[in-house]
PDBQT receptor file of N, H, CA, C and O in Angstrom, charges set to zero:
ATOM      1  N   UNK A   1       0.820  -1.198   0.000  1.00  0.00    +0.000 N 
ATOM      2  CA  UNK A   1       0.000   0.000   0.000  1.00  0.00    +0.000 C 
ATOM      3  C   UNK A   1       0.863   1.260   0.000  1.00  0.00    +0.000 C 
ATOM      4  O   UNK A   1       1.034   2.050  -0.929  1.00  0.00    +0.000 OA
ATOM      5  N   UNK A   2       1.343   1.284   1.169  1.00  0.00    +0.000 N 
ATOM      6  H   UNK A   2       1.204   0.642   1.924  1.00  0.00    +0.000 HD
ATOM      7  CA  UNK A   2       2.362   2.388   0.772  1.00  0.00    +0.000 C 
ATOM      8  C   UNK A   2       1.976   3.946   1.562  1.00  0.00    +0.000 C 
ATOM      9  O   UNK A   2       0.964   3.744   2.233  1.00  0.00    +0.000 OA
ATOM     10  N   UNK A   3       2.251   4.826   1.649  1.00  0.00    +0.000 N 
ATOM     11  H   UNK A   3       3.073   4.990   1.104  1.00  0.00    +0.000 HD
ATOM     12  CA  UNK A   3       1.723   6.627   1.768  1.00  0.00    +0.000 C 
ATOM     13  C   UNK A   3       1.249   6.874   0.760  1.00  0.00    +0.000 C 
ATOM     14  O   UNK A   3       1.466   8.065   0.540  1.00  0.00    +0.000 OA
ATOM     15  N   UNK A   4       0.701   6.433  -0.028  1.00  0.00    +0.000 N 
ATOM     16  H   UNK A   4       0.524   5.465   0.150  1.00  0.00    +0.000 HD
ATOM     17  CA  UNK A   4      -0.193   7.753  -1.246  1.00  0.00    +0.000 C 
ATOM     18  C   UNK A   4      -1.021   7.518  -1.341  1.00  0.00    +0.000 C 
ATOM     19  O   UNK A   4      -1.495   6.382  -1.382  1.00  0.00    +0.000 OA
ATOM     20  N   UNK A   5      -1.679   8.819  -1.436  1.00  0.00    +0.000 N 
ATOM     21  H   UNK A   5      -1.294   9.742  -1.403  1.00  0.00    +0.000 HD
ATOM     22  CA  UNK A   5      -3.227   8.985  -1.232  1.00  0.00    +0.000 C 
ATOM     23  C   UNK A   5      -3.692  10.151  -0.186  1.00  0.00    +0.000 C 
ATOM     24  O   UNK A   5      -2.892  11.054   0.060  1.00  0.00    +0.000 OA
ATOM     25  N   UNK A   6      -5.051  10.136   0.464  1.00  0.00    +0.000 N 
ATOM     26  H   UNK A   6      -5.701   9.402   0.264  1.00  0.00    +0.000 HD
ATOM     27  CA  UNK A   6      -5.156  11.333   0.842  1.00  0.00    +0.000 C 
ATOM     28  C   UNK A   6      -5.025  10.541   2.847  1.00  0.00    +0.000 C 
ATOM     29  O   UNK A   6      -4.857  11.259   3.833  1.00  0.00    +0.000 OA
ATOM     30  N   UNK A   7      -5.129   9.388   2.882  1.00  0.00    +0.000 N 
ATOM     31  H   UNK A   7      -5.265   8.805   2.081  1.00  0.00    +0.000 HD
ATOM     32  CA  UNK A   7      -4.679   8.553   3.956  1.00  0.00    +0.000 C 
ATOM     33  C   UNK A   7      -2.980   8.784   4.357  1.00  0.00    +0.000 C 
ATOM     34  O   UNK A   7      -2.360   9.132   5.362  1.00  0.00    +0.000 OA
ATOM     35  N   UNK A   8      -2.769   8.529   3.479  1.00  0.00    +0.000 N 
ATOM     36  H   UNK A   8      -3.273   8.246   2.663  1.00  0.00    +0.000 HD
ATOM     37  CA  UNK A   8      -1.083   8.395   3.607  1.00  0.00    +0.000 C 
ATOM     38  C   UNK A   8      -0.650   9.317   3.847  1.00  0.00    +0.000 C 
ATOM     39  O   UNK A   8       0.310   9.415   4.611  1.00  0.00    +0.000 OA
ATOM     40  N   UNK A   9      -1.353  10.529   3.135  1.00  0.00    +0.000 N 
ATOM     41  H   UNK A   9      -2.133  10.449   2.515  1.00  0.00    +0.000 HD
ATOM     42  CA  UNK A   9      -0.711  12.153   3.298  1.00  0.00    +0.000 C 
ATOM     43  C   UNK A   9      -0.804  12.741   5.055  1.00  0.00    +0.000 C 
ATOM     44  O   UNK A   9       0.035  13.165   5.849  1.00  0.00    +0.000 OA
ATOM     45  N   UNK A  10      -2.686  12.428   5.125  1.00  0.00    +0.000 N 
ATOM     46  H   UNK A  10      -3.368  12.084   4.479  1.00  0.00    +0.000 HD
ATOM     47  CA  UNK A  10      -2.904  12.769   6.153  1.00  0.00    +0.000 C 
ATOM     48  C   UNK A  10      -2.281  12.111   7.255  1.00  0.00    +0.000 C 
ATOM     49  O   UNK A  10      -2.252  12.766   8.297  1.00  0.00    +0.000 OA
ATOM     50  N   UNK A  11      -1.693  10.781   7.276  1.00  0.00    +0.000 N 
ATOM     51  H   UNK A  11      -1.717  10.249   6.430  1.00  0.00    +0.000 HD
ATOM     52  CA  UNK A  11      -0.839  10.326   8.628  1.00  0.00    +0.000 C 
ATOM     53  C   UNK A  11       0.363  11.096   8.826  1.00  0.00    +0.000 C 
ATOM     54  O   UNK A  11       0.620  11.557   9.938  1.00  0.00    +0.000 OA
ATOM     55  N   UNK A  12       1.351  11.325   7.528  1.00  0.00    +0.000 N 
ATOM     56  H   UNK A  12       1.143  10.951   6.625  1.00  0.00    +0.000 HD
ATOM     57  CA  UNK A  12       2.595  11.926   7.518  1.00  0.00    +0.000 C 
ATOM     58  C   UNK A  12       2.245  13.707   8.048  1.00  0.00    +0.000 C 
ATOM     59  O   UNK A  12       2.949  13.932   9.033  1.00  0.00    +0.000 OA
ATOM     60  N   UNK A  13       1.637  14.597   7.780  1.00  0.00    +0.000 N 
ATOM     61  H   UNK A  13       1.065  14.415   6.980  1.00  0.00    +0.000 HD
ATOM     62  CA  UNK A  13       0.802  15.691   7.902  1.00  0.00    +0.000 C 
ATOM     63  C   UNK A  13       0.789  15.713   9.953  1.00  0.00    +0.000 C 
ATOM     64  O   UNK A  13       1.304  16.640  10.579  1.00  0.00    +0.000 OA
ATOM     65  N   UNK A  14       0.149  14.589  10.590  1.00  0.00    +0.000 N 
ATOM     66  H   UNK A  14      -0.268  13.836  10.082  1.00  0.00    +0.000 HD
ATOM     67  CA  UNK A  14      -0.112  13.797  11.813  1.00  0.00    +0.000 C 
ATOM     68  C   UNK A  14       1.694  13.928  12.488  1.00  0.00    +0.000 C 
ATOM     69  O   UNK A  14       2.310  14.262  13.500  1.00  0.00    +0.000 OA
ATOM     70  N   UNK A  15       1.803  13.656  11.772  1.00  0.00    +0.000 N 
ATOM     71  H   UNK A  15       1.303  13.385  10.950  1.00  0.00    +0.000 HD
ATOM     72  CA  UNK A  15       3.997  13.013  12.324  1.00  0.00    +0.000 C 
ATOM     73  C   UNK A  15       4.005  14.371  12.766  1.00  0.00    +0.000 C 
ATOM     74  O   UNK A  15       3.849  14.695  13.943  1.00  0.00    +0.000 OA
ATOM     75  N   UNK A  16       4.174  15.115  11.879  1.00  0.00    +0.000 N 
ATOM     76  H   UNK A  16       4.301  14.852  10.923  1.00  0.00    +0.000 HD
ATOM     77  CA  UNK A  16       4.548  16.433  11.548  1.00  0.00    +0.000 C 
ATOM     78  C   UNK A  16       4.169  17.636  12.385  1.00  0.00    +0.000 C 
ATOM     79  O   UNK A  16       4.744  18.596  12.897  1.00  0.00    +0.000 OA
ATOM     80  N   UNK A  17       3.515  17.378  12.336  1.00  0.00    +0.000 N 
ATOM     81  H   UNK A  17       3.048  16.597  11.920  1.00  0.00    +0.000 HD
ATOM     82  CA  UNK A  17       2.103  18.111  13.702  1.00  0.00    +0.000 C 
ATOM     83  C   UNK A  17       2.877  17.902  14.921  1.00  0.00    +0.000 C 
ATOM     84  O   UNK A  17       3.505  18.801  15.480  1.00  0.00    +0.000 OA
ATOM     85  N   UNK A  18       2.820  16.766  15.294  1.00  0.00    +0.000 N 
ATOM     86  H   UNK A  18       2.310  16.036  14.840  1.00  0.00    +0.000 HD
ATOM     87  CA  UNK A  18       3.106  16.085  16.712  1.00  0.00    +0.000 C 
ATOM     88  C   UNK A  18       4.948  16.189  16.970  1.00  0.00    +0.000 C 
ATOM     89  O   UNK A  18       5.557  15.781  17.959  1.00  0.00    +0.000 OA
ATOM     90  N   UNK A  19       5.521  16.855  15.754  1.00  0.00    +0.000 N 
ATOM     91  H   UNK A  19       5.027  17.187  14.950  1.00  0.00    +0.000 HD
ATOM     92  CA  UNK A  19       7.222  17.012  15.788  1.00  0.00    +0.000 C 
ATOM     93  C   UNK A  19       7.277  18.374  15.967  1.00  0.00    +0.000 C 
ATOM     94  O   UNK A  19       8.339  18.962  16.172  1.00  0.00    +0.000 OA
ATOM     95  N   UNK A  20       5.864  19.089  15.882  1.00  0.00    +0.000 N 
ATOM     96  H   UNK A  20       5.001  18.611  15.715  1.00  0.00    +0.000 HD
ATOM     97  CA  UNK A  20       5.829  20.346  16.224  1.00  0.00    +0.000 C 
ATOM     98  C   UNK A  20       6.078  21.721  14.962  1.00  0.00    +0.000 C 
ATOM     99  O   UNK A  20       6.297  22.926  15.090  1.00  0.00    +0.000 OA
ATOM    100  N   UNK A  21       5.864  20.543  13.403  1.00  0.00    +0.000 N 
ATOM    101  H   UNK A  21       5.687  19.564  13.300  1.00  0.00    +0.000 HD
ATOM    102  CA  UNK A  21       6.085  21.295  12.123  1.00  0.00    +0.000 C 
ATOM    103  C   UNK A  21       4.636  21.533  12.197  1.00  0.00    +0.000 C 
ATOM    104  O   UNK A  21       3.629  20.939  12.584  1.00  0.00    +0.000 OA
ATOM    105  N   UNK A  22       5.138  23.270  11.365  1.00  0.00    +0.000 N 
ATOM    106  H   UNK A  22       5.956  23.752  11.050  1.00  0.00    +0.000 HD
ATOM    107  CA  UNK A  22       4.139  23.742  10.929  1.00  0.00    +0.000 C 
ATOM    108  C   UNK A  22       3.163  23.442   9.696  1.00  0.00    +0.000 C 
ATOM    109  O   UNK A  22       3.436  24.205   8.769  1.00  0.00    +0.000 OA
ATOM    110  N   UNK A  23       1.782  22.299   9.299  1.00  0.00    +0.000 N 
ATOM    111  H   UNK A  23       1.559  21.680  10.052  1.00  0.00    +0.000 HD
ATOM    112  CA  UNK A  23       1.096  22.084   8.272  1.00  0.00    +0.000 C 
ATOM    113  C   UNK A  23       0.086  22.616   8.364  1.00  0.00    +0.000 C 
ATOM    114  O   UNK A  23      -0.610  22.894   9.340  1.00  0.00    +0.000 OA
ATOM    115  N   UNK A  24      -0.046  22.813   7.086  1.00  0.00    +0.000 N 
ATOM    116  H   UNK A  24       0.520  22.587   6.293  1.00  0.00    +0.000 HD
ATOM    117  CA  UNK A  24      -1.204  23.578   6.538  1.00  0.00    +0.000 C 
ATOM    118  C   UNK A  24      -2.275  22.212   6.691  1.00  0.00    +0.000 C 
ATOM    119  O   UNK A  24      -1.866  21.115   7.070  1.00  0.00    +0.000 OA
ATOM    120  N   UNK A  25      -3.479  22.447   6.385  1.00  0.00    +0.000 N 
ATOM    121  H   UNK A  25      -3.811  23.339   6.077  1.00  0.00    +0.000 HD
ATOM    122  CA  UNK A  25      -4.952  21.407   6.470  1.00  0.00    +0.000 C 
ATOM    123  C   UNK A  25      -4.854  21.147   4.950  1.00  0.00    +0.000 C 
ATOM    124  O   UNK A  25      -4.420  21.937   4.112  1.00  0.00    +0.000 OA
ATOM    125  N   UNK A  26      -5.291  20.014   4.759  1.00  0.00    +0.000 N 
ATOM    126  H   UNK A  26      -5.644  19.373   5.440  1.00  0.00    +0.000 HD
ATOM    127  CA  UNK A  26      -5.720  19.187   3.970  1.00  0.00    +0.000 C 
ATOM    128  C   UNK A  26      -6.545  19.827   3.244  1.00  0.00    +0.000 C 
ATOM    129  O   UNK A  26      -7.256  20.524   3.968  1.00  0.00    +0.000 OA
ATOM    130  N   UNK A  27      -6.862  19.957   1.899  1.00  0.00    +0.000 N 
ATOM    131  H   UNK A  27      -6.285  19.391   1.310  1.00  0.00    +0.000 HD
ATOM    132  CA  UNK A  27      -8.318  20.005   1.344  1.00  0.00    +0.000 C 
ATOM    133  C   UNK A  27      -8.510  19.028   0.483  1.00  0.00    +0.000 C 
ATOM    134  O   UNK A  27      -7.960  18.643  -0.548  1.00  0.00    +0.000 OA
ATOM    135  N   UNK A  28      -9.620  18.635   1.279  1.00  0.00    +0.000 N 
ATOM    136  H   UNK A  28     -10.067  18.948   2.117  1.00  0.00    +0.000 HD
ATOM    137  CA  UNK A  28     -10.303  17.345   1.585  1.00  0.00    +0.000 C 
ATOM    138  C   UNK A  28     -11.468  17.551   0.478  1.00  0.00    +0.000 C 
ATOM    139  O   UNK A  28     -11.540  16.555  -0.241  1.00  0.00    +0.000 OA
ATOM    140  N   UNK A  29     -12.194  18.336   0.212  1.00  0.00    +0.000 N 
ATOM    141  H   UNK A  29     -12.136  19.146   0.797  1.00  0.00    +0.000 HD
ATOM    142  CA  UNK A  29     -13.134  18.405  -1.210  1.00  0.00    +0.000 C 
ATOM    143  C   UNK A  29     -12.252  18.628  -2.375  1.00  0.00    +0.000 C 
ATOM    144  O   UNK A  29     -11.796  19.752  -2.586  1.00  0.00    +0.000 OA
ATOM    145  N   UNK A  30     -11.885  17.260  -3.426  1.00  0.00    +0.000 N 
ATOM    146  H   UNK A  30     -12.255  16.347  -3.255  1.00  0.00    +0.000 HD
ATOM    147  CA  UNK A  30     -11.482  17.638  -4.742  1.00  0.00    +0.000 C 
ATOM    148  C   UNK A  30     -12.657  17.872  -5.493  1.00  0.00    +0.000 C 
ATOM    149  O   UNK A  30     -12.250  18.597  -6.401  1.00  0.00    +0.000 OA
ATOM    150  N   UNK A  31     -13.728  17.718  -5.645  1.00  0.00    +0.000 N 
ATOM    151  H   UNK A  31     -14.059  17.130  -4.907  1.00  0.00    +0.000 HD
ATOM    152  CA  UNK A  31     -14.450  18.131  -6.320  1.00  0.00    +0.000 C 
ATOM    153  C   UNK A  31     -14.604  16.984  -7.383  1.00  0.00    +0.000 C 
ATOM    154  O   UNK A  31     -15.008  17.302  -8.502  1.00  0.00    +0.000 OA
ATOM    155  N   UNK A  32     -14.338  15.805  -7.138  1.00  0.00    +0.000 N 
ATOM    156  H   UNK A  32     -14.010  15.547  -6.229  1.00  0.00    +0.000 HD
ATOM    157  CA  UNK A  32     -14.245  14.450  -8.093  1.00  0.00    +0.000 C 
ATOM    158  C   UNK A  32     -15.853  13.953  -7.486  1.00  0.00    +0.000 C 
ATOM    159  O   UNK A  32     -16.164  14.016  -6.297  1.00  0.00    +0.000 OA
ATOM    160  N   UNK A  33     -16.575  13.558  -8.368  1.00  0.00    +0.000 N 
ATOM    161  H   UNK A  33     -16.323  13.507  -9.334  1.00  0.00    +0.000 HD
ATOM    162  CA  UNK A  33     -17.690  12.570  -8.491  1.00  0.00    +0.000 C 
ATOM    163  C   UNK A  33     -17.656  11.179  -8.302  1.00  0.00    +0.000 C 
ATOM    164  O   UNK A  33     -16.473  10.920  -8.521  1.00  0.00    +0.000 OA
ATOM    165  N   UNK A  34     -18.128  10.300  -8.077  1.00  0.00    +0.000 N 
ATOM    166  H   UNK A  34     -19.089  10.511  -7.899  1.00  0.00    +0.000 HD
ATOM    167  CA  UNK A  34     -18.360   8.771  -7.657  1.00  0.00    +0.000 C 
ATOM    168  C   UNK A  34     -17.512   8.282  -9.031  1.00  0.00    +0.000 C 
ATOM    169  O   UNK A  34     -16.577   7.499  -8.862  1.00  0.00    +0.000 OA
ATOM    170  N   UNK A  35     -17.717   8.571  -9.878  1.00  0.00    +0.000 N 
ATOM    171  H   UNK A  35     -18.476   9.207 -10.015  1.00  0.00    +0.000 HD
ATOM    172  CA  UNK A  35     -17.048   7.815 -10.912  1.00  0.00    +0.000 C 
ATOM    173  C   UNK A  35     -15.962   8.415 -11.870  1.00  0.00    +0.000 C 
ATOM    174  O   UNK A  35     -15.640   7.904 -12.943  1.00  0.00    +0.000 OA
ATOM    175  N   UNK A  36     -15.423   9.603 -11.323  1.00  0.00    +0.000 N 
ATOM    176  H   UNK A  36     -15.684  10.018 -10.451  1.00  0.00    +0.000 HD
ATOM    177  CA  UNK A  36     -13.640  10.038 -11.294  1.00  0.00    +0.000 C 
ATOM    178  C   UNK A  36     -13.213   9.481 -10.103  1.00  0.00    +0.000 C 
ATOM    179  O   UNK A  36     -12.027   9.222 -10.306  1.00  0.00    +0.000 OA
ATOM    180  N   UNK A  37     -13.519   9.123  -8.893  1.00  0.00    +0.000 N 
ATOM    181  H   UNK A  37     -14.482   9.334  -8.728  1.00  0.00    +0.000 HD
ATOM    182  CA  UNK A  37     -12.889   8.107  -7.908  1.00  0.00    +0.000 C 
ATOM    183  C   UNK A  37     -12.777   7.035  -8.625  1.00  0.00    +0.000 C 
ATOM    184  O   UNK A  37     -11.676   6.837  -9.138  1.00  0.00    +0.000 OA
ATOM    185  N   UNK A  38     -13.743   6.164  -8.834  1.00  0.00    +0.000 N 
ATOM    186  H   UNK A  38     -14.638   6.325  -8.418  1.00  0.00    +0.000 HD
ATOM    187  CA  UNK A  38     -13.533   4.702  -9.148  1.00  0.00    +0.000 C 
ATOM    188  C   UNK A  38     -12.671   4.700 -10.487  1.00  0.00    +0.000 C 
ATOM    189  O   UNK A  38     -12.116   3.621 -10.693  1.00  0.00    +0.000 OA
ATOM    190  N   UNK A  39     -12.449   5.676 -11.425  1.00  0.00    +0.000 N 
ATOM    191  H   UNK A  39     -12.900   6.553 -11.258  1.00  0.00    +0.000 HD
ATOM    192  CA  UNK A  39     -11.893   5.338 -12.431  1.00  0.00    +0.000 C 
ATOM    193  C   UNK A  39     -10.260   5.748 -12.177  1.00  0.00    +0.000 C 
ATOM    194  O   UNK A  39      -9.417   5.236 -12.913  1.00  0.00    +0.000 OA
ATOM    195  N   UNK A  40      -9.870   6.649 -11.154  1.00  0.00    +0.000 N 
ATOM    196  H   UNK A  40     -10.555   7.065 -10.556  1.00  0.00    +0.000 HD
ATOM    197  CA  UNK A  40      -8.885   6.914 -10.595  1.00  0.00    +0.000 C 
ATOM    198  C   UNK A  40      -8.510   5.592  -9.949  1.00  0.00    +0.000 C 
ATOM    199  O   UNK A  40      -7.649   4.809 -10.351  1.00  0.00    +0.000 OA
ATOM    200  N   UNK A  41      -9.322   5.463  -8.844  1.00  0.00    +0.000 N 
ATOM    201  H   UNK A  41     -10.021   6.099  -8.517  1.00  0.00    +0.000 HD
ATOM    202  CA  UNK A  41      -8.750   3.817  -8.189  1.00  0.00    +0.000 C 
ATOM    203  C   UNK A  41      -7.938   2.828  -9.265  1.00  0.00    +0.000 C 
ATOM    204  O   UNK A  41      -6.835   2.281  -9.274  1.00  0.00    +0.000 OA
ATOM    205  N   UNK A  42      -9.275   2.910 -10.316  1.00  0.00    +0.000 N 
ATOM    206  H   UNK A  42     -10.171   3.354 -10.309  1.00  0.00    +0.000 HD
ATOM    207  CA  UNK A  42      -8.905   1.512 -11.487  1.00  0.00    +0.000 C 
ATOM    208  C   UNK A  42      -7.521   1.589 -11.839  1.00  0.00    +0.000 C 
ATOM    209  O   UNK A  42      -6.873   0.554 -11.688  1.00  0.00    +0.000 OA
ATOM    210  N   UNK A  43      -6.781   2.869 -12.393  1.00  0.00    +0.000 N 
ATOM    211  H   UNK A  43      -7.307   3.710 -12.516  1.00  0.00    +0.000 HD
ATOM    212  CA  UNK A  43      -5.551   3.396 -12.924  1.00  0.00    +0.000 C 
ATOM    213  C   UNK A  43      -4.900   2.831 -11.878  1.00  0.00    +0.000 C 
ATOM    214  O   UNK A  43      -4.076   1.969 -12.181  1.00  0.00    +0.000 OA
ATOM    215  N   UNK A  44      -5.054   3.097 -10.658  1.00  0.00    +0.000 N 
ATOM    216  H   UNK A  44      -5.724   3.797 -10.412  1.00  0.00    +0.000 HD
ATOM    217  CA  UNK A  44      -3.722   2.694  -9.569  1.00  0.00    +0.000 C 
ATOM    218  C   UNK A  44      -3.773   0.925  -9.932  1.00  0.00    +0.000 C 
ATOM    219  O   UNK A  44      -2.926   0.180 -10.426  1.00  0.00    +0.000 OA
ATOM    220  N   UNK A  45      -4.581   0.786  -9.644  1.00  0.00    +0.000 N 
ATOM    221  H   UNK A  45      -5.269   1.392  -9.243  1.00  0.00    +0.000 HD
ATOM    222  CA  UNK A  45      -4.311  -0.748  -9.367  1.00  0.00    +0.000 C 
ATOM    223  C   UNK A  45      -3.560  -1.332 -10.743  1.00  0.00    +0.000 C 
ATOM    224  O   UNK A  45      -3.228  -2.515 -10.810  1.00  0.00    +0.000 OA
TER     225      UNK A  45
């Protein structure tokens, strides 16, 4: 699996925080629909 993605980002983001670096927030609305996800997923795999 690995860090990539918006999981992976957000744990490393978490490290970072807690080491006392300064991160910016996530934005968390891309604006992708049910089926630019799933066709994104498909590509990774």
């Amino acid at each position: 699996m690995g860090l990539n993605g918006f999981a992976g980002q957000a744990y490393l983001n978490i490290c970072k925080r807690i080491l006392g670096e300064h991160v910016p927030l996530m934005n968390l609305d891309s604006g992708q629909n049910l089926w630019s996800k799933i066709t994104c997923f498909l590509k990774r795999a």
